[in-house]
N, C-alpha and C positions, 0 to 999 in steps of 0.2 A: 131624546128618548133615554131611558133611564137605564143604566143596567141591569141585570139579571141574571140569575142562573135557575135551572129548572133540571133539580134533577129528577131522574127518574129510575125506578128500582125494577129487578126482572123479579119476581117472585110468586110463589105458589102458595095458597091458603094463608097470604100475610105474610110468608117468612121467608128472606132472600135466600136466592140459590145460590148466588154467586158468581153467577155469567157475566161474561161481560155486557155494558149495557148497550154497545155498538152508536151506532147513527140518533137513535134517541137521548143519550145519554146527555151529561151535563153540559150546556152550553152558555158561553157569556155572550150575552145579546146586546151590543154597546153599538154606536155610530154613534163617528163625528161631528160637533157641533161648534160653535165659537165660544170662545169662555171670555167675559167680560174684562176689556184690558183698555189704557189707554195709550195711547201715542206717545212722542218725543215730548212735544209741550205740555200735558199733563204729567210725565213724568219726571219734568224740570219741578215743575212744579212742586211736586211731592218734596223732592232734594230738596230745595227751599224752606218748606214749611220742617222735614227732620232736623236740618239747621239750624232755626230759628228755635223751633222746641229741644232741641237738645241741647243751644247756647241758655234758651233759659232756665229749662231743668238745671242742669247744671249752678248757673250761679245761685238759683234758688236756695240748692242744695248743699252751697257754701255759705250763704249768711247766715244759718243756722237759726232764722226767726220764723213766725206760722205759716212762710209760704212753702215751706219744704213737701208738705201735702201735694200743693200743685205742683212745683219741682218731678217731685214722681211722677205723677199725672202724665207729665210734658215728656218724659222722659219715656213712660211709657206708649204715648201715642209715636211718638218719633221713631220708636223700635219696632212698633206694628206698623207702619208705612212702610219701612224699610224692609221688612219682610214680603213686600210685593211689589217691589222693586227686581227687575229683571232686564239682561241682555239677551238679544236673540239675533243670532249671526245668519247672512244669507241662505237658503236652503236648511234652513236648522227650524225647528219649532217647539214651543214649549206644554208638555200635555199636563193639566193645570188637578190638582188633587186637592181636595178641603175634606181635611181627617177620612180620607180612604175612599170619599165621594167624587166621579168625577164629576167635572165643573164644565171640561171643553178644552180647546185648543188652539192657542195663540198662533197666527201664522206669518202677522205682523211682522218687519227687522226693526232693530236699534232698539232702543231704550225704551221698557215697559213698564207700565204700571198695573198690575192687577190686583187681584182679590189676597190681602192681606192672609198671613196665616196658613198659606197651602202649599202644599208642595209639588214640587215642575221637573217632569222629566222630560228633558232632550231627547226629541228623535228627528232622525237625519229624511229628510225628503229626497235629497240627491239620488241622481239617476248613478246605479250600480252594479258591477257587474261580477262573474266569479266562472270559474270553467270548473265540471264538475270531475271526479275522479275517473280514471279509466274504466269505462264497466265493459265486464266480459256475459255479452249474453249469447243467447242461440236465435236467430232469426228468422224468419219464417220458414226459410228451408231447415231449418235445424243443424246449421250451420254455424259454430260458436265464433264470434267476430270481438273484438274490442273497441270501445264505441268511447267518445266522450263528447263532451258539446258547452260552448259558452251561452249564460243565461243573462240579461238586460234586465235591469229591474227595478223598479223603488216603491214605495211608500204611498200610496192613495190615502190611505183609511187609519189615522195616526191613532185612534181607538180602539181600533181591531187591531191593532201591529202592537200597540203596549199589554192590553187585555187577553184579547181573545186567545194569543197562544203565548206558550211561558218563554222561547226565545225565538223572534221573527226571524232572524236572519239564518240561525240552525234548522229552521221549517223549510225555509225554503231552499236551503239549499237538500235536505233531503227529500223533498220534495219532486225536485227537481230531476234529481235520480232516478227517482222511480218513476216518472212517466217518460224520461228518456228511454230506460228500460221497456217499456212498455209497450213506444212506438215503436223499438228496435226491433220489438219481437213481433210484429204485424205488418213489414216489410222484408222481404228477401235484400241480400247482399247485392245480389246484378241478377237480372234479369233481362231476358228478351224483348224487344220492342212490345210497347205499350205497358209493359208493367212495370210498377211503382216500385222503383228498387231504392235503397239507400244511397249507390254512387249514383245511380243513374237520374232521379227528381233531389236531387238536393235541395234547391226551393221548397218545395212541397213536404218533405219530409220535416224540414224547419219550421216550414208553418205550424204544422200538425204540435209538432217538441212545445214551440210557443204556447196554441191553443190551450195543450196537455198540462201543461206547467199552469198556466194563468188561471184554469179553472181550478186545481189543486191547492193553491195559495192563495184564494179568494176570499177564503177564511179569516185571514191573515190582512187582510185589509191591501195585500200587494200588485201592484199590476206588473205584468211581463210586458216590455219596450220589444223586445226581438232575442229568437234562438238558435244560433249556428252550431253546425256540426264544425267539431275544434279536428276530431282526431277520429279514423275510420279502416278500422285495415283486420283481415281474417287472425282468430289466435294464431299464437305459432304452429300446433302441433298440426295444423290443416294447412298452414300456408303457403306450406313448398307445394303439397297435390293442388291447391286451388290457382297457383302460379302455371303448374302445369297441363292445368284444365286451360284455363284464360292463352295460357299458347298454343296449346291448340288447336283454339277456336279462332285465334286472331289468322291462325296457319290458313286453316280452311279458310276462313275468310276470304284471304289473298290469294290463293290456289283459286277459287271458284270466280275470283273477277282475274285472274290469269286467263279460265280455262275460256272464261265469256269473249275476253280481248282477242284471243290466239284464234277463236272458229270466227269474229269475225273480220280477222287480217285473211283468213284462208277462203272464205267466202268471197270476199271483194279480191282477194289475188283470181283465184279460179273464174270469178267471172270478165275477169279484164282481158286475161290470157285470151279468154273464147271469144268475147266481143269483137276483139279485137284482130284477129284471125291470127296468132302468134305460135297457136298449137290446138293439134283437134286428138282428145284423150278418150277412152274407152272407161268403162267403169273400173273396171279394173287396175288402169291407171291412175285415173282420177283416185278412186280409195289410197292408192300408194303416197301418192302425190298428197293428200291432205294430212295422211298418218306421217310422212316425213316433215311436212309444215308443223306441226303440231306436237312433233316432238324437238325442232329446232326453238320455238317461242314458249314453249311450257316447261324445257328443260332449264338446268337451276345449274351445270357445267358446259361452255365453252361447246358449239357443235364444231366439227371436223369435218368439212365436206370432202365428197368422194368427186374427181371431175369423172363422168364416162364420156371418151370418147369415140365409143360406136354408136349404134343405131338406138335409138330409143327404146326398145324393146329385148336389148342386153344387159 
């Protein structure tokens, strides 16, 4: 398919406004294709025949009799083969240009032969990676956190990576940014069970970075391999209150499977006592007797017991 661009103008009775011209506006419309190239043995080949034509150019062009015509000739065929003459290193490819027309894309390694006269730019297929800057956003509680995230990546579409944007690898790394930003701010920092927080579904949050990024740089001819979160932690100016929110909550936490532990050690003590016929307690006691239980296993200092030795009811 051929290239294109299409632009198009916002304007009023014929004469532009000046707006910008947004999601319609000028697009180059290129996919990759193969550009006609040969292998190692036609390539030898070619070497051979510049050889051969330049050995005889050459001498032509020293005996100074009517073959000097063909001498050029030879000379000049030998200098256009060698102009399509190419190396192409593992994960490397060559995007193949004849005076500003593309032609296609060598994906081929070693020794090439293509279309005389054009011009080949390198572009890397290799899988890539980069971690983006630290971004400070607000999260969905409106909570401003500092976020960053490593992004996986290479090269699908070597037409749309030379073409379609003026530098692939500046696209996508701001690209990249701002849909990190974006999922950052459509999750909460921590959250309560079942909700989708940023420490709390790490997975899911990376899918989503991934998703976000790969649909962004589609344009661009690039695919996203995988996106983790690098770096995740509250700005400073909230850190220290969010440090001592998170204690506590961690506090209660531990307080409320204290308080769960402590009524059912006093539960299964009380009923063992009475089963057992070891002691027969009034409500009244009984209330005492669980209020001291429950202050010796939920206390957080050393208890101090009292011996009495009178009657139980002293």
């Amino acid at each position: 398919m051929p290239e294109s661009t299409t632009p198009v103008q916002d304007s009023v009775g014929g004469a532009p406004t000046g707006r910008p011209v947004g999601h319609d506006g000028t697009r180059v419309d290129v996919e990759e294709r193969s550009a006609w190239s040969l292998g190692a043995g036609g390539a030898l080949v070619a070497v051979l025949l510049i050889l051969v034509l330049g050995g005889a150019g050459v001498a032509a062009l020293a005996s100074g009799t009517a073959l000097v015509v063909l001498g050029v000739l030879a000379l000049l065929v030998a200098v256009l083969l060698l102009t399509g003459i190419g190396v192409i290193s593992p994960g490397q490819t060559l995007v193949v240009q004849l005076f500003g027309r593309y032609l296609g894309t060598i994906r081929r390694t070693g020794l090439v032969l293509t279309v005389p006269l054009t011009t080949r730019r390198r572009v890397s297929v290799r899988v890539r990676n980069f971690e983006t800057s630290e971004l400070k956003v607000n999260d969905a509680d409106g909570n401003p956190i500092n976020i960053a995230a490593i992004v996986v990546w290479q090269v699908a579409d070597t037409a749309k990576a030379s073409f379609a944007v003026e530098d692939y690898d500046d696209f996508v790394s701001v690209q990249a940014e701002s849909a990190l930003r974006h999922v950052a701010m459509s999750h909460p920092y921590d959250g309560g069970d079942g909700v989708e927080s940023l420490r709390g579904a790490t997975e899911l949050v990376s899918a989503e970075i991934a998703t976000e990024v790969a649909a962004r740089v589609a344009v661009a001819g690039v695919e996203v391999v995988e996106a983790r979160i690098s770096n995740l932690a509250y700005a400073p100016e909230i850190a220290q209150a969010m440090l001592q929110r998170q204690q506590a909550g961690a506090i209660i936490a531990a307080r409320s499977r204290i308080v769960e532990g402590a009524v059912s050690m006093v539960e299964d003590a009380l009923h063992r006592l009475e089963s057992d016929g070891v002691v027969t307690l009034d409500d009244e006691r009984r209330a005492t007797m669980v209020s001291n239980l429950l202050v010796v296993l939920c206390g957080e200092s050393r208890a101090t017991p009292v011996v009495n030795a009178g009657s139980l009811y002293q």
